[in-house]
C-alpha positions as protocol buffer text, in pm:
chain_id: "A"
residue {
  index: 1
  type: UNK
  ca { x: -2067 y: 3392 z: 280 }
}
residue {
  index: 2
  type: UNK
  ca { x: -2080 y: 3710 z: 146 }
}
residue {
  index: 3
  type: UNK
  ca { x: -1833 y: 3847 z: -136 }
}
residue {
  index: 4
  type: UNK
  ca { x: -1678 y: 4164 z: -98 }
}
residue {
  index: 5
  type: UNK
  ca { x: -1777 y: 4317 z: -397 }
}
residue {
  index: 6
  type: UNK
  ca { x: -1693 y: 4687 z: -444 }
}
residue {
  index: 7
  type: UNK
  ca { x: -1805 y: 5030 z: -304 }
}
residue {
  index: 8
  type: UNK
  ca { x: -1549 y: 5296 z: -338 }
}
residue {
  index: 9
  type: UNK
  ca { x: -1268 y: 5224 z: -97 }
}
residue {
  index: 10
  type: UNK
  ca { x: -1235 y: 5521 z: 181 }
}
residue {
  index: 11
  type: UNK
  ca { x: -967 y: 5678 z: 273 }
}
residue {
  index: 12
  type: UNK
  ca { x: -743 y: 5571 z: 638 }
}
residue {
  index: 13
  type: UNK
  ca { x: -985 y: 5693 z: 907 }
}
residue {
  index: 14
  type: UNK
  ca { x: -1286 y: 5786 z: 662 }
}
residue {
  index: 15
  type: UNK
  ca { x: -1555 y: 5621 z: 536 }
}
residue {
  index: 16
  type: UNK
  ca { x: -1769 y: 5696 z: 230 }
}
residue {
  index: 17
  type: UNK
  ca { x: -2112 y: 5734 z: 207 }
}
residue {
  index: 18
  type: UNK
  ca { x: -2392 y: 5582 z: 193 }
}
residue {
  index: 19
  type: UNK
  ca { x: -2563 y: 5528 z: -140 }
}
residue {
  index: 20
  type: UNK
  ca { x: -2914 y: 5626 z: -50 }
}
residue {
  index: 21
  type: UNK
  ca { x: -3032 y: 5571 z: -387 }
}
residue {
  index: 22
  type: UNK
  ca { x: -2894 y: 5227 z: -474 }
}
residue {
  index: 23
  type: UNK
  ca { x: -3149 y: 4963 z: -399 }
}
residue {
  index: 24
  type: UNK
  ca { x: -2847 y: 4785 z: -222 }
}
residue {
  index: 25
  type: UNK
  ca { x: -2996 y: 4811 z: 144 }
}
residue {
  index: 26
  type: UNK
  ca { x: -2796 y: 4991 z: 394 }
}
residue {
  index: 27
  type: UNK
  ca { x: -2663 y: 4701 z: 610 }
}
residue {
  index: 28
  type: UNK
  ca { x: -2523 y: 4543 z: 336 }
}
residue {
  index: 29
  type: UNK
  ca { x: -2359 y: 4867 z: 212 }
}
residue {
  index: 30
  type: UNK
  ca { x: -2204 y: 4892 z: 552 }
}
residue {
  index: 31
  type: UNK
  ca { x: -2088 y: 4529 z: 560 }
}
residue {
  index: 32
  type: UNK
  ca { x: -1924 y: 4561 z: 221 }
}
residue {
  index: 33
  type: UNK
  ca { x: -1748 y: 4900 z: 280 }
}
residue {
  index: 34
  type: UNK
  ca { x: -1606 y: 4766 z: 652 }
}
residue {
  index: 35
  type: UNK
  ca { x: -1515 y: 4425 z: 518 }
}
residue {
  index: 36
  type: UNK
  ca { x: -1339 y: 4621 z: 212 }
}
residue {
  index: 37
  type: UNK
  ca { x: -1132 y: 4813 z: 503 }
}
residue {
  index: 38
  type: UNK
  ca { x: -1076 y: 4485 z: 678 }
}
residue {
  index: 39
  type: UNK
  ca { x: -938 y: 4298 z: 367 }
}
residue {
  index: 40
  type: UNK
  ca { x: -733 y: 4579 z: 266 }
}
residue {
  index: 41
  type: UNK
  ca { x: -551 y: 4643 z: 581 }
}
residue {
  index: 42
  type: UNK
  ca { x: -699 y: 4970 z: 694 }
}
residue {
  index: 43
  type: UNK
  ca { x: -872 y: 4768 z: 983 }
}
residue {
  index: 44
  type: UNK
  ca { x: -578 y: 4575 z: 1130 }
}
residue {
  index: 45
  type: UNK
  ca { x: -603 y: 4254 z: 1295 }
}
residue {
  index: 46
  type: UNK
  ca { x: -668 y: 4285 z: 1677 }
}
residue {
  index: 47
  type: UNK
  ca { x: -818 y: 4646 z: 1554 }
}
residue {
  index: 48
  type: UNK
  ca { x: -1084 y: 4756 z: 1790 }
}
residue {
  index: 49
  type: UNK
  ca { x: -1389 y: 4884 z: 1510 }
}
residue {
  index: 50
  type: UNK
  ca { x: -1613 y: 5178 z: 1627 }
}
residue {
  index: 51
  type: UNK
  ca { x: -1892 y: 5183 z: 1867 }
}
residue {
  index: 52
  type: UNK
  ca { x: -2210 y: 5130 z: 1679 }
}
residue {
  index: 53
  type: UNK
  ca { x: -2360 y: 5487 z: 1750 }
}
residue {
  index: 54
  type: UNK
  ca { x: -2027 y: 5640 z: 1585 }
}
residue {
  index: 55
  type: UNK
  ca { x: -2096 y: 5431 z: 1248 }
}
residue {
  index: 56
  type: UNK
  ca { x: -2416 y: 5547 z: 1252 }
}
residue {
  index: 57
  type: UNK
  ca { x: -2385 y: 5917 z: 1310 }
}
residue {
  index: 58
  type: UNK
  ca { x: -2093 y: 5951 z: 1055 }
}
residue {
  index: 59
  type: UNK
  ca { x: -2276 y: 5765 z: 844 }
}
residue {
  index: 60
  type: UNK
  ca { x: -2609 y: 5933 z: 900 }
}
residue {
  index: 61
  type: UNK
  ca { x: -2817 y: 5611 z: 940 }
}
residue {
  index: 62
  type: UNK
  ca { x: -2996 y: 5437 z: 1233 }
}
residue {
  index: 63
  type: UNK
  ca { x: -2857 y: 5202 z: 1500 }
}
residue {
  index: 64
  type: UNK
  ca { x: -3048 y: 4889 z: 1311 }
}
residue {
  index: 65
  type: UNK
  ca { x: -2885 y: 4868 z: 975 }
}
residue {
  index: 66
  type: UNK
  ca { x: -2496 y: 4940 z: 1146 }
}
residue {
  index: 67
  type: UNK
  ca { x: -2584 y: 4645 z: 1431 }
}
residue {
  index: 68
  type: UNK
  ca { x: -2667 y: 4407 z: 1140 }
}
residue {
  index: 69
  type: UNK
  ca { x: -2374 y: 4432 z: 976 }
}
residue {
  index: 70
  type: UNK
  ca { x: -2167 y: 4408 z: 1249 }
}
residue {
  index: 71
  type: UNK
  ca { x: -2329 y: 4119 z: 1347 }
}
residue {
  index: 72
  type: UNK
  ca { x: -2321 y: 3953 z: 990 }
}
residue {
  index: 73
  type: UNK
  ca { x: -1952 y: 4023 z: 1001 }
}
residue {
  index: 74
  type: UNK
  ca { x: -1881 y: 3850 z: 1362 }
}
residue {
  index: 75
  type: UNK
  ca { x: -2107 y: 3565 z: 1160 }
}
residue {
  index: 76
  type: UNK
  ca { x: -1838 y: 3560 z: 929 }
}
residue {
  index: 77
  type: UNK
  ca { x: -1575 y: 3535 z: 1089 }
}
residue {
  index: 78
  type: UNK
  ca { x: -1443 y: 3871 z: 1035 }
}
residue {
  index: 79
  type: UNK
  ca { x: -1488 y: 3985 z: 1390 }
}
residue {
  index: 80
  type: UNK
  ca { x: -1545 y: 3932 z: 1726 }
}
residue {
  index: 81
  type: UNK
  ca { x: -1742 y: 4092 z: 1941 }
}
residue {
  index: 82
  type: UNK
  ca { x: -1698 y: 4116 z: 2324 }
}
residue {
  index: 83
  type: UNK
  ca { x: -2000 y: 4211 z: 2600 }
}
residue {
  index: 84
  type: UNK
  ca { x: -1787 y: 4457 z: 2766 }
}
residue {
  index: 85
  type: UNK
  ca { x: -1443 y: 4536 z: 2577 }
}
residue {
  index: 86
  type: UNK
  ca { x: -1649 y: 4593 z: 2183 }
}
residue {
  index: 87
  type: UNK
  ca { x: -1569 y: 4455 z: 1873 }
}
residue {
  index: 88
  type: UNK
  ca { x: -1277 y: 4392 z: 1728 }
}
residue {
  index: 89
  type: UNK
  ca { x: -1126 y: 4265 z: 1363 }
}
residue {
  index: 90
  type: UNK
  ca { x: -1045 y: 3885 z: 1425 }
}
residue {
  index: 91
  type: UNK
  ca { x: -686 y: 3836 z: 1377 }
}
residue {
  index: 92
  type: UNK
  ca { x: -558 y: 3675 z: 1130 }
}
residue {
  index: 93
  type: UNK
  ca { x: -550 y: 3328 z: 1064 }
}
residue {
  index: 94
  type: UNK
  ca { x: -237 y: 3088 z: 982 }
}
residue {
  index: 95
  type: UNK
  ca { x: -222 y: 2884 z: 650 }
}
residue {
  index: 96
  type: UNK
  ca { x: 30 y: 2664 z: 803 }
}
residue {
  index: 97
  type: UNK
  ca { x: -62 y: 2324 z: 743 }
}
residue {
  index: 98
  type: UNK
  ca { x: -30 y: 2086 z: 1095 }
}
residue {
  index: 99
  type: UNK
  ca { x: 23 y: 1755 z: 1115 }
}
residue {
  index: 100
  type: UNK
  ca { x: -243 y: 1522 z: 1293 }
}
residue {
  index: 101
  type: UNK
  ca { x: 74 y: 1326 z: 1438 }
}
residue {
  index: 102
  type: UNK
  ca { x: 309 y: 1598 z: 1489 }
}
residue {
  index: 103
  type: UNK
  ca { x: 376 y: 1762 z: 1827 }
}
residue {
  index: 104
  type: UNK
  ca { x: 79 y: 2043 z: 1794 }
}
residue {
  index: 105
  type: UNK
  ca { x: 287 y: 2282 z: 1998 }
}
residue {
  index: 106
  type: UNK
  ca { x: 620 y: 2277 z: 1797 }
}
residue {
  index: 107
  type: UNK
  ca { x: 396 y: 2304 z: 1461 }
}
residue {
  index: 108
  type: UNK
  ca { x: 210 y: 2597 z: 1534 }
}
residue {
  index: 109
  type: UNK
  ca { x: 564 y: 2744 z: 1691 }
}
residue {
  index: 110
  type: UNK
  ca { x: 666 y: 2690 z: 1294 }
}
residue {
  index: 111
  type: UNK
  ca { x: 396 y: 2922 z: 1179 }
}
residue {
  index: 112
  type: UNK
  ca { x: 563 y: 3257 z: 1325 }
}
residue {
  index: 113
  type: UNK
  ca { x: 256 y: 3344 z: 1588 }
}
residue {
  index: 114
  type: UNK
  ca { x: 312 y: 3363 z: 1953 }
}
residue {
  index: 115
  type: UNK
  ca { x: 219 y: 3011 z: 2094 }
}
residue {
  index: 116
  type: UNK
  ca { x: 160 y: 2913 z: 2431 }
}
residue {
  index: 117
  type: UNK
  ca { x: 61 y: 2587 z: 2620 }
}
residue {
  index: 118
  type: UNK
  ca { x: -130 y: 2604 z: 2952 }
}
residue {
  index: 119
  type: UNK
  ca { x: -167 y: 2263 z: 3163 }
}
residue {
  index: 120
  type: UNK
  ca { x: -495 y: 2301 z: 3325 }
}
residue {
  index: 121
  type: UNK
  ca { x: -468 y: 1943 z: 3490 }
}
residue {
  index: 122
  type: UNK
  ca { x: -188 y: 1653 z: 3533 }
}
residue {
  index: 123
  type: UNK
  ca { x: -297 y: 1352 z: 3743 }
}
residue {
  index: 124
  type: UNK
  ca { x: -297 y: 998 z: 3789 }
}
residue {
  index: 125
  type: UNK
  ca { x: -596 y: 783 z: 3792 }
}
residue {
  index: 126
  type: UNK
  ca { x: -751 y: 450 z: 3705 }
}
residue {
  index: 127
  type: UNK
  ca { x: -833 y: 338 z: 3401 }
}
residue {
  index: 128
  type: UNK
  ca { x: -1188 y: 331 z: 3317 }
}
residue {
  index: 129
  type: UNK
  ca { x: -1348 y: 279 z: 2956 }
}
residue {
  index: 130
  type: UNK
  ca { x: -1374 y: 346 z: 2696 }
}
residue {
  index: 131
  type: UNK
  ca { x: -1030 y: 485 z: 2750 }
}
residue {
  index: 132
  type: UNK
  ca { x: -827 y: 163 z: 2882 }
}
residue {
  index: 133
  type: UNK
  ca { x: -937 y: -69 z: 2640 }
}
residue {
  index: 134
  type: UNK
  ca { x: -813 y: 140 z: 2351 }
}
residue {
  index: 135
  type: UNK
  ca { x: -387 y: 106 z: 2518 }
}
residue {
  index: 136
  type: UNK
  ca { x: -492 y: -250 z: 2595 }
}
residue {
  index: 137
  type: UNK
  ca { x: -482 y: -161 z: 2986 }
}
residue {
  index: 138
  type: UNK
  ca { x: -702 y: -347 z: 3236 }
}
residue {
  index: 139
  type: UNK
  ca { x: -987 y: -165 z: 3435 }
}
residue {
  index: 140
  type: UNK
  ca { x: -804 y: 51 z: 3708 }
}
residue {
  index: 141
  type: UNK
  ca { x: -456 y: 55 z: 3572 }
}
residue {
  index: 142
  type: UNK
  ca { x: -281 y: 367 z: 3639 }
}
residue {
  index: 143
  type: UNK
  ca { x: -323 y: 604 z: 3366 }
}
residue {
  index: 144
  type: UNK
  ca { x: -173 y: 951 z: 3366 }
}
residue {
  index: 145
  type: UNK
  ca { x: -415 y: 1213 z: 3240 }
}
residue {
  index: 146
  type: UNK
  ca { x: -313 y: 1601 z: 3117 }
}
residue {
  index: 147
  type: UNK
  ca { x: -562 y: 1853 z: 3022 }
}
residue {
  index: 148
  type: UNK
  ca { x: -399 y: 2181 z: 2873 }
}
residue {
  index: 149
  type: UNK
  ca { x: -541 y: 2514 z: 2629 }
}
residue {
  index: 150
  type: UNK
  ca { x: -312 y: 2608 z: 2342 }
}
residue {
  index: 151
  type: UNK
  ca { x: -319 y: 2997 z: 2303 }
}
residue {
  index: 152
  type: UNK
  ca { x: -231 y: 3150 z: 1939 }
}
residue {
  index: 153
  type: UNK
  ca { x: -154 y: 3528 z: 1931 }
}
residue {
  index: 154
  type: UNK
  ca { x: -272 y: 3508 z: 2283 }
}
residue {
  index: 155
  type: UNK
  ca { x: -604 y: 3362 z: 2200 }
}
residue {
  index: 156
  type: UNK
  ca { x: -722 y: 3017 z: 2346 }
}
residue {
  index: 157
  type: UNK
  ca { x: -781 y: 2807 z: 2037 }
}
residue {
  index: 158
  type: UNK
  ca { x: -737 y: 2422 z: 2097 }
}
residue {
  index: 159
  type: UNK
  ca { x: -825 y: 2231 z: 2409 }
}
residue {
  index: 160
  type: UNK
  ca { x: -567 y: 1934 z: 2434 }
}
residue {
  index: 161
  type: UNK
  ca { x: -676 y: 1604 z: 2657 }
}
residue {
  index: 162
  type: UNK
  ca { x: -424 y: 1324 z: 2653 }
}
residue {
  index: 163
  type: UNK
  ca { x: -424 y: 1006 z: 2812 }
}
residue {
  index: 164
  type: UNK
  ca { x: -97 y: 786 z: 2882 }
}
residue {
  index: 165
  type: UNK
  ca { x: -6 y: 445 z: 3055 }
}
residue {
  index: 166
  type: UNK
  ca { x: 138 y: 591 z: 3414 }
}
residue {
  index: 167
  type: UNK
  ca { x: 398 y: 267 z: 3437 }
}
residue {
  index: 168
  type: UNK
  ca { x: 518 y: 383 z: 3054 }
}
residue {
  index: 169
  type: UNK
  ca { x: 649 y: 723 z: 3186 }
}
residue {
  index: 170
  type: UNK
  ca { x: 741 y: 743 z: 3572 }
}
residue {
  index: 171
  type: UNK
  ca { x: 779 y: 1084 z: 3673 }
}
residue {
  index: 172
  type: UNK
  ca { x: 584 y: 1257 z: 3361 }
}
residue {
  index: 173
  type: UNK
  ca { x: 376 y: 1454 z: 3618 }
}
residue {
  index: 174
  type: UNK
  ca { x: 690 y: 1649 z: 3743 }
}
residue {
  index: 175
  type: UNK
  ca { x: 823 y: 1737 z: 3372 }
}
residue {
  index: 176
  type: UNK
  ca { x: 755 y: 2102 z: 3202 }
}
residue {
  index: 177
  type: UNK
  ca { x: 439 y: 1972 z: 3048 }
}
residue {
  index: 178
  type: UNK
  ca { x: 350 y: 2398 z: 2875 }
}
residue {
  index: 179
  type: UNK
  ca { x: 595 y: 2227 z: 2566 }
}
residue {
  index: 180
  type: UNK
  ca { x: 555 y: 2005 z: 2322 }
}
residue {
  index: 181
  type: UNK
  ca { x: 431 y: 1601 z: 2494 }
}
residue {
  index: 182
  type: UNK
  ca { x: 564 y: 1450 z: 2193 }
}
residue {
  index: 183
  type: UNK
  ca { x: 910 y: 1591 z: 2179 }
}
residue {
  index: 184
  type: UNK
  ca { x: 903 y: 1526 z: 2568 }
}
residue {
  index: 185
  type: UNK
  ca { x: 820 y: 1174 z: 2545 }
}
residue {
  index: 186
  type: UNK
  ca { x: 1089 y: 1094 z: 2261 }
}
residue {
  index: 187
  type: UNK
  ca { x: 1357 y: 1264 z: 2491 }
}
residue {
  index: 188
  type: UNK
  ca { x: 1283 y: 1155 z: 2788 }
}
residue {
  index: 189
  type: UNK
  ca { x: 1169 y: 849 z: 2775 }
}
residue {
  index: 190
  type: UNK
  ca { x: 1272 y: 720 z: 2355 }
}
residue {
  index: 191
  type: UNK
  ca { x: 909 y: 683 z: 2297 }
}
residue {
  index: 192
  type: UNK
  ca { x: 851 y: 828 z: 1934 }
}
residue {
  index: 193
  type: UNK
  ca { x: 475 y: 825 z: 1773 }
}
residue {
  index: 194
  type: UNK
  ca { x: 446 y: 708 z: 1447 }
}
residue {
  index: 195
  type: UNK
  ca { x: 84 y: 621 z: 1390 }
}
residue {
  index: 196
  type: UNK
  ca { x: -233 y: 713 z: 1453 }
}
residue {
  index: 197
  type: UNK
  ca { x: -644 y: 631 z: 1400 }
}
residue {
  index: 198
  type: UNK
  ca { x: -812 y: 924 z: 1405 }
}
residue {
  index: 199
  type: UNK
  ca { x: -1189 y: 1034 z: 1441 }
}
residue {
  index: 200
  type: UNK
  ca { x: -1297 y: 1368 z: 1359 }
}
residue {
  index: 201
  type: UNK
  ca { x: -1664 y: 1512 z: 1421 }
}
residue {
  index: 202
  type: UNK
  ca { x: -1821 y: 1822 z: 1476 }
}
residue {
  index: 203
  type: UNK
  ca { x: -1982 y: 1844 z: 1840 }
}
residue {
  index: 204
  type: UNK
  ca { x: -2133 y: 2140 z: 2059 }
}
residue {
  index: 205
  type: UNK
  ca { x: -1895 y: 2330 z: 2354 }
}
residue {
  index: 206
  type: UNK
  ca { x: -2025 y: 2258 z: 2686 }
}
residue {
  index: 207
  type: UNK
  ca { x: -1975 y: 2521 z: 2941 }
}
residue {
  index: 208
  type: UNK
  ca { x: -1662 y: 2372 z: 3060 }
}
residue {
  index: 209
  type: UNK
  ca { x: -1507 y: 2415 z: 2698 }
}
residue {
  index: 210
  type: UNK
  ca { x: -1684 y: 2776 z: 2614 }
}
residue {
  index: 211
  type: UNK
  ca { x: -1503 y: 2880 z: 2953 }
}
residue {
  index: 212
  type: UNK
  ca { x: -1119 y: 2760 z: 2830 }
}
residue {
  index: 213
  type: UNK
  ca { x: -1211 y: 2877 z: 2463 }
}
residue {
  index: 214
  type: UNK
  ca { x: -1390 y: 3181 z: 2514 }
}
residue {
  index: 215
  type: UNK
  ca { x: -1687 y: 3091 z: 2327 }
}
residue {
  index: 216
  type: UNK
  ca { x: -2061 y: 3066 z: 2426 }
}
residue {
  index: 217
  type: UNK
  ca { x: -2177 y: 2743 z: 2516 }
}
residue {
  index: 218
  type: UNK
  ca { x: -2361 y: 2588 z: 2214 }
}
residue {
  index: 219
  type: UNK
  ca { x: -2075 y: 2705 z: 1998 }
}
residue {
  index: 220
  type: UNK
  ca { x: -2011 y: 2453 z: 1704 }
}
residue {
  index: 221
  type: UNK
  ca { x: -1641 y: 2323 z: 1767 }
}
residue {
  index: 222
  type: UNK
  ca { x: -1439 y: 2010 z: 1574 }
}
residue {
  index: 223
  type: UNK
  ca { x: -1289 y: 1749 z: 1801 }
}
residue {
  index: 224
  type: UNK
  ca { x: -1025 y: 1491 z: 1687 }
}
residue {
  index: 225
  type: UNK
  ca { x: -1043 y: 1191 z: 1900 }
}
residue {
  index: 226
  type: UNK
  ca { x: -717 y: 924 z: 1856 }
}
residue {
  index: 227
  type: UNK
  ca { x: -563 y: 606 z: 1965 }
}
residue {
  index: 228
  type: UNK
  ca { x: -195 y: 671 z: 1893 }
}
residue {
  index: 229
  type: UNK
  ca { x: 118 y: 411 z: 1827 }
}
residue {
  index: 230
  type: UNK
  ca { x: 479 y: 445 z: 1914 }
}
residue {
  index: 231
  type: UNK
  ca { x: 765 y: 294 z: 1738 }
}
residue {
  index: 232
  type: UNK
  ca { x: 731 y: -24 z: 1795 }
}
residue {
  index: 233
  type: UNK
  ca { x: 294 y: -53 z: 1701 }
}
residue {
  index: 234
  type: UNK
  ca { x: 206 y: -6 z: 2124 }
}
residue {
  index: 235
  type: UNK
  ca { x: -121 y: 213 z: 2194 }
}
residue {
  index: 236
  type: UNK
  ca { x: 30 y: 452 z: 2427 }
}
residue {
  index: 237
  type: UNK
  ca { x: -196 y: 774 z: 2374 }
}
residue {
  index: 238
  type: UNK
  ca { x: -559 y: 807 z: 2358 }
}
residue {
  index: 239
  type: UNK
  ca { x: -620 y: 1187 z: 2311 }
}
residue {
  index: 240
  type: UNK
  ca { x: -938 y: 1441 z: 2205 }
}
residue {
  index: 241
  type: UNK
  ca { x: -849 y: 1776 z: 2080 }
}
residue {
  index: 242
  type: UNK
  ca { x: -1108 y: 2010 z: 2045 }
}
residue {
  index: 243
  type: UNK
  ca { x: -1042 y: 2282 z: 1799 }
}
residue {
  index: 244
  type: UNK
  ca { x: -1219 y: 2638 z: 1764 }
}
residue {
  index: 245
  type: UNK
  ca { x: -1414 y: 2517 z: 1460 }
}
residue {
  index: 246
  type: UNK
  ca { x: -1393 y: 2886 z: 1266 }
}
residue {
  index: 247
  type: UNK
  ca { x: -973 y: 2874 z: 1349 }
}
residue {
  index: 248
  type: UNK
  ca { x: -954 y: 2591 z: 1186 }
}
residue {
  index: 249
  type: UNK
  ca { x: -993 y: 2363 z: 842 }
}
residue {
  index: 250
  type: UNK
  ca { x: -911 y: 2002 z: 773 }
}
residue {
  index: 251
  type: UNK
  ca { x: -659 y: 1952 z: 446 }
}
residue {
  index: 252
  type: UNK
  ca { x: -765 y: 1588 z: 323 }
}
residue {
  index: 253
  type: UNK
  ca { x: -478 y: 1434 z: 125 }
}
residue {
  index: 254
  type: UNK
  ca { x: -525 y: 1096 z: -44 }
}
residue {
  index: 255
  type: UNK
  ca { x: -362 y: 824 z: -218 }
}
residue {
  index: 256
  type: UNK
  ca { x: -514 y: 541 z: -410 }
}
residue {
  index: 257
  type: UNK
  ca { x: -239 y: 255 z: -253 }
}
residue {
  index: 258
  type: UNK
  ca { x: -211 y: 460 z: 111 }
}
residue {
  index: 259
  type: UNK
  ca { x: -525 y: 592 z: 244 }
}
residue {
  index: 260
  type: UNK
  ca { x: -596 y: 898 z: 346 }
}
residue {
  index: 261
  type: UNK
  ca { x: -448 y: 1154 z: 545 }
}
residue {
  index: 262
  type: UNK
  ca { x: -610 y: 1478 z: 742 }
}
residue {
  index: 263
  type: UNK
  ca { x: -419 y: 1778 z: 852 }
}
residue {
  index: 264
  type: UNK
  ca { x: -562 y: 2029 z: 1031 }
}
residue {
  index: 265
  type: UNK
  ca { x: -446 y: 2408 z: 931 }
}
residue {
  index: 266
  type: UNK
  ca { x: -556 y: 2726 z: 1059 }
}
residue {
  index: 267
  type: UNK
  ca { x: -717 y: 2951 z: 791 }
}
residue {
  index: 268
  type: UNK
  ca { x: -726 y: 3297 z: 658 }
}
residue {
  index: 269
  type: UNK
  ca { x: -1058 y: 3453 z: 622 }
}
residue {
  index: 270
  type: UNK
  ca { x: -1243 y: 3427 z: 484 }
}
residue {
  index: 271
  type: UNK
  ca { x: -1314 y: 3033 z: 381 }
}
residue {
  index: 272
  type: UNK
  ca { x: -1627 y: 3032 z: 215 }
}
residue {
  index: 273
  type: UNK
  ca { x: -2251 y: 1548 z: 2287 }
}
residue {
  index: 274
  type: UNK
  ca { x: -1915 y: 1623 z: 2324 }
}
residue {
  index: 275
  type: UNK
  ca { x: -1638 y: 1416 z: 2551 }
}
């Protein structure tokens, strides 16, 4: 990751020039001077940057060393580019810290960002492995499953896949399921989660996922897969949630008499297989 170190800040709508005697080779110059505009505000988040043959004619340079930078920022987390629509300053991340057990929906709500919950799937079907074994159901018990995207600022960020005992929570499937589960299941039904075994692992998007997320397929993402508890010590969740792994960082807090715990919280920038 590259440090913004300084080249004279330009103006709103201006940019300096290029330093064609520093030994400082043009793409980085025009990395550092458009990440100095992002960082400062004078590129705003969701701020669409120049075409690449406008950098390079005001800054009187080739298409190569412009593309490079741009690409080294979208590396970086800075921006994102789009075949079609152009690039555009990412926007800004939350430093909200979430809650592995907390209703994912109501804690992002608590960071200030538009948030919204799409199901993509609610059915009933029968158990199979390794899914039933971890609620302690037998092979073919009913077992409602939900599949949903969770959108921040009107980006798709989180794929959420959650797995239920059907005879726990008769009628679930007709509920507003684009809210938070957990708050759901505590109202409707008294059910109330209060612990949970968590794995978390890095794995590849398959196309499925790059579709939902709006990332190429290949694209490194971090999936928490859990067996969760309710009130009184039941298994009545097995979930996977597969976060956009450059949205996202994992807070590790520990305890020498309690363990540890993880909490996942979206991030500024910058910050230095599958199921």
């Amino acid at each position: 990751m590259r440090s913004p170190e300084t080249i004279e800040a330009p103006a709103i709508g201006a940019l300096p020039e290029i330093d064609r005697g520093s030994p400082i080779p043009y793409h980085e110059q025009i990395y550092r001077l458009l990440l100095d505009m992002i960082v400062s505000g004078r590129l705003a988040p969701g701020e669409q940057l120049l075409r690449e043959k406008e950098y390079a004619a005001r800054l009187g340079v080739s298409l190569a060393p412009v593309r490079q930078a741009i690409l080294a920022l979208a590396k970086d987390g800075y921006v994102t580019r789009t075949r079609g629509r152009g690039t555009y300053v990412r926007e800004t991340k939350v430093g909200a810290e979430i809650q592995l057990l907390t209703s994912f929906t109501a804690t992002l709500a608590a960071t200030g960002l538009p948030v919204a919950t799409r199901v993509l799937s609610a059915e009933t079907a029968p158990a199979e492995e390794p899914i039933g074994s971890a609620l302690g159901l037998p092979e073919g018990a009913p077992l409602f499953r939900l599949r949903r995207v969770a959108h921040l600022a009107g980006e798709p960020v989180v794929l959420l896949s959650a797995s239920l005992p059907a005879a726990l929570f008769p009628g679930l499937a007709d509920a507003d399921l684009s809210g938070s589960l957990y708050g759901l299941l505590e109202q409707r039904y008294g059910t109330v989660m209060t612990s949970a075994r968590n794995v978390i692992e890095v794995v590849r998007a398959l196309p499925e996922h790059a579709s939902h997320l709006q990332v190429p397929v290949g694209e490194a993402l971090l999936r928490v897969e859990a067996v969760t508890r309710d009130q009184h010590g039941v298994p009545v969740e097995f979930s996977q949630v597969l976060y956009q792994a450059d949205r996202f960082r994992f807070e590790i807090e520990s305890h020498p008499k309690h363990g540890v715990g993880f909490r996942p919280a979206p991030t500024t920038p910058p910050d230095g297989t599958t199921p």
